[in-house]
N, C-alpha and C positions, 0 to 999 in steps of 0.2 A: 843719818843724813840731815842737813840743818835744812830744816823751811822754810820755803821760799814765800812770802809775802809779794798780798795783791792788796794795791789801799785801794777800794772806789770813792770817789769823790762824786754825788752827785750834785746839781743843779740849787738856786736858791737865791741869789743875787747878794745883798748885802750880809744873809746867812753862811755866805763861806767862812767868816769871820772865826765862827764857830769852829769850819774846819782848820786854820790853823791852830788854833788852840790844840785841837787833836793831837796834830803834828809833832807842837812843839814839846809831847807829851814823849809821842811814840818816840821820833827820834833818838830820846836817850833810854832809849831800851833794846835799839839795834846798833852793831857793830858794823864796821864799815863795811866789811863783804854782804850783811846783810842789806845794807842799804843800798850798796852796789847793784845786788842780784835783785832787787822789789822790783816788782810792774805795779805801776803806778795809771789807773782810769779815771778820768776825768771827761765831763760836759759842762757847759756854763761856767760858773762859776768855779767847778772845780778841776777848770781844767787851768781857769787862770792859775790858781794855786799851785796842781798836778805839774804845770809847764816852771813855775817858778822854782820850786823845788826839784824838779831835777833837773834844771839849768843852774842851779849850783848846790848840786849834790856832794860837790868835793869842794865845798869849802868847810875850814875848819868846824864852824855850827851846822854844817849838812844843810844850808840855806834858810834857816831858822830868822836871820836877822833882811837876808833879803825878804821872805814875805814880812815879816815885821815892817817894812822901809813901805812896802806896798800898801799894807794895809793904814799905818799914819796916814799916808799920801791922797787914801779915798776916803777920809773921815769926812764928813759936811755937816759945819755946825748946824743948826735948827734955825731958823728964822721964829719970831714969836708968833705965827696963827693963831694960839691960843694963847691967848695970857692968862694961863694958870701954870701950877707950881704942880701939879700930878700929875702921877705917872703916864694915866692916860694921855695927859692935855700933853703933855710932850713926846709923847710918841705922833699923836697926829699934829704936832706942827711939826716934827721933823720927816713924817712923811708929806703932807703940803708940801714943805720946803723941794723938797725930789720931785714931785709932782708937776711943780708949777716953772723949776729951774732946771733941773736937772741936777749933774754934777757933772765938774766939768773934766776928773780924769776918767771918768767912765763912762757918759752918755752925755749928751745933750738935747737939751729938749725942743722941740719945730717950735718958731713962735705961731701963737695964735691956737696954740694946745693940740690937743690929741684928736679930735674929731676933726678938724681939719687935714691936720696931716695923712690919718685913715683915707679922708678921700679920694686922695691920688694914689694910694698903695699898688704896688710897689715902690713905685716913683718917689714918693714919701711915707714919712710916718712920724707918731708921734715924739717918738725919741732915735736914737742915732746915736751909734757904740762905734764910732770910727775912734772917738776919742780912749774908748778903753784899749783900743790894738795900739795907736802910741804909748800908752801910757806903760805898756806890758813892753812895747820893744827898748823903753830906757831901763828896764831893769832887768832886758835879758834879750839879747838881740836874736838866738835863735837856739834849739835844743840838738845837740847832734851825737847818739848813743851808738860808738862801734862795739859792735860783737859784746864782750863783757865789760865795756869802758862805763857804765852806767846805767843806772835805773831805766826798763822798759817806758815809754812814755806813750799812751793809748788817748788817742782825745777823738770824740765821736762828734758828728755835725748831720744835719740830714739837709742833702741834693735836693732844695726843690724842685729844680725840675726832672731830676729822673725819680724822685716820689719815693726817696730809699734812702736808709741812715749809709754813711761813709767813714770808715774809720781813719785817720791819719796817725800813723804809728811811726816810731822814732826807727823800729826795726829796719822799717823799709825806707823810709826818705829824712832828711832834717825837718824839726818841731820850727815851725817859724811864726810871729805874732798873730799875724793875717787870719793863721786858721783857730785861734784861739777867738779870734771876734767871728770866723763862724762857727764856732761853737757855740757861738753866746748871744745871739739875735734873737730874741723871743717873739715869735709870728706873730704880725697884726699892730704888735706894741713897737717894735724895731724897724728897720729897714734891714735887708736881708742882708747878710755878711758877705763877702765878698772872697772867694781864694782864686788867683789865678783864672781869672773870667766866670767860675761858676758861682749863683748866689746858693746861700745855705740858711737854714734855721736851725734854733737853739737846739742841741744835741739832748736835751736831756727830757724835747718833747715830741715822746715816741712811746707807741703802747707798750716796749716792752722797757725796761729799765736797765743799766749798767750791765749789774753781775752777771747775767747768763752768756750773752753774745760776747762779755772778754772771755770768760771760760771757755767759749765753744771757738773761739779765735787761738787761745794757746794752742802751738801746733799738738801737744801730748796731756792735758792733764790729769788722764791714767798713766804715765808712763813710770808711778813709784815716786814724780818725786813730790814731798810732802807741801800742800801747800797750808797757808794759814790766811784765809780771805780776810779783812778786816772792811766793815764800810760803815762811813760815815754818813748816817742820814739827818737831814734837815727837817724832813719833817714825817709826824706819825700821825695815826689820827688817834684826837683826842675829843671824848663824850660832850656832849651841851648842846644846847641852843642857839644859836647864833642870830643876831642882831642887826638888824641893816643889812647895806651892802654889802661894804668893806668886810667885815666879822663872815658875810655868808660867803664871800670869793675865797676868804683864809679858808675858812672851814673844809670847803669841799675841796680846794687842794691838796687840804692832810690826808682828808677822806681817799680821794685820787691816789695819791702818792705813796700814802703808806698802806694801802691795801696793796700797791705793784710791790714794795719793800719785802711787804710781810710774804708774797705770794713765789718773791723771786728767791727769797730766801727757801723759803719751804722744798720749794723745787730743786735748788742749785743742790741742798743736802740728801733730799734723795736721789738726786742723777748723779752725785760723787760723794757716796759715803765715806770715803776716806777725808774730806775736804775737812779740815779746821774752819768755821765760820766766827767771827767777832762784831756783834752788830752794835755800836756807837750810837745811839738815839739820842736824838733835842729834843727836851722838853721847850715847852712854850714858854718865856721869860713874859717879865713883868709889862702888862699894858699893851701884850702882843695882838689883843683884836682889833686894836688902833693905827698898830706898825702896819706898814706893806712893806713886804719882805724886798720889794725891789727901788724903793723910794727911801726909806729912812736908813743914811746912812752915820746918822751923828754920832760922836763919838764915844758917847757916855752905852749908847748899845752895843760900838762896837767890840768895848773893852768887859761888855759883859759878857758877850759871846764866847770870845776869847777864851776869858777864864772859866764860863762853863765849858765850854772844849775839852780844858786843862781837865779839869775835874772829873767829868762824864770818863775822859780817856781814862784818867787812872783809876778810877774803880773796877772798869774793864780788863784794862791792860795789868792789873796785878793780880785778875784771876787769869788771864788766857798768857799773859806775855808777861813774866816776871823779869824784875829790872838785869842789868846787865851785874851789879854789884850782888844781886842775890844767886844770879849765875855762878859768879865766884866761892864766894860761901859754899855753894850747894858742892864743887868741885873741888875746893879742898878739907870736906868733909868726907 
């Protein structure tokens, strides 16, 4: 029986970048009923992704060129903050640049900065992701998976007012932009997203993390049939010191983050030892205690991500998922 593929996509902001790369990895190593048959979880930012890919799953590149068109689209060059030529210096002017403008197909920033806008919260905030729910319905007006017509689509938001994550699943109603920006409102920093009169915050800030609550939402996954979970995480935690602010906020989010990675991992494999796990990790790229992962979106990072994606994927993916052409080989041997 051929195995059924779960990609998690977690949270990260400008770091999804990374997860297409992945993608554009995996993609040519599943055949089309396999791509068919993936359930696909996505929060934040990865659900922007999650929803773009399988809003054109059936196109000839399984939607490879549509996120490509997206991610062009949110590149934002650096303004000079720092006039210097290193790596550092140019990761924090291209985060300043986020900071202080926004961008304009993903968020906008309140004038008069972020402590003002806090002060009216809800009512306001520092930034404001109305602009990323357009910017996601010209490149995909809505997701709509009958029965076996395509990829599972899983995108998680949490109800602030009833104080509980909500899953909006392709199974049960159409994927539409709306709830991909409540996916994607990060408490405090955002104004709360908006679906159909309820506000929501970023899905991917919740004590527990993606991979368990999809698996415990599959209506069977002892029922034999085989799965192969693959997740891509953004961030792990990595050893040091950290420095300032900026460097202490990154740090204790890896710390955060990839302790819930490493913990849900752990778990998911002893609650279903049959489960296939493929864990995708990002290392930290060059000058990263300068980036904010939600502010610098310039384009020279983004096309690093990218290709580390590419890369990170296929060293994984040719131990756990060998390509579809060594498939062949192996079969007429």
């Amino acid at each position: 029986m051929q195995e059924r593929i779960m990609l998690v996509l977690n949270g990260g902001g400008a770091l999804g970048a990374y997860q297409f790369g992945v993608y554009r990895t995996l993609v040519n190593r599943l055949d089309e009923r396999a791509r068919r048959d993936m359930v696909v979880v996505g929060a934040s930012i990865g659900a922007v992704n999650g929803y773009l890919l399988a809003a054109h799953h059936a196109a000839p590149d399984a939607g490879v060129e549509a996120l490509a068109s997206f991610w062009r689209e949110v590149a934002q060059p650096a303004l000079p903050f720092v006039p210097f030529f290193d790596v550092r210096s140019q990761r924090l002017s291209a985060t300043l640049t986020g900071l202080t403008f926004g961008n304009p197909p993903v968020f906008s920033a309140v004038p008069g900065g972020f402590m003002i806008g806090l002060g009216g919260y809800p009512a306001t905030a520092g930034y404001d992701n109305r602009r990323l729910v357009e910017t996601v319905a010209r490149h995909a007006e809505h997701y709509t998976a009958l029965s076996d017509a395509g990829p599972r689509l899983m995108i998680r938001a949490i109800d602030i007012e009833a104080a509980e994550p909500v899953w909006f699943d392709s199974q049960e109603q159409p994927i539409v932009p709306s709830m991909i920006g409540a996916s994607s409102a990060i408490p405090l920093l955002f104004k709360p997203g908006r679906h159909e009169g309820r506000a929501y915050w970023d899905g991917d800030v919740w004590h527990r993390g993606l991979l368990l609550p999809a698996l415990e939402r599959l209506s069977s996954p002892r029922s034999g049939q085989p799965w192969h979970v693959i997740t891509v995480e953004l961030f792990k935690q990595t050893p040091g010191m950290p420095q300032g602010l900026g460097e202490g906020m990154d740090h204790f989010r890896r710390l955060f983050l990839g302790a819930r990675s490493d913990d849900e991992a752990r778990e998911a494999t002893e609650r279903y030892p049959e489960l296939r796990l493929t864990r995708i990790r990002r290392d930290p790229h060059p000058g990263e205690s300068a980036s904010l992962w939600l502010t610098d979106w310039a384009p020279d990072r983004l096309t690093y991500l990218i290709e580390q994606g590419e890369a990170d994927a296929q060293r994984a993916l040719d131990l756990a998922l060998p390509s579809r052409s060594s498939h062949k080989v192996n079969e007429e041997r």
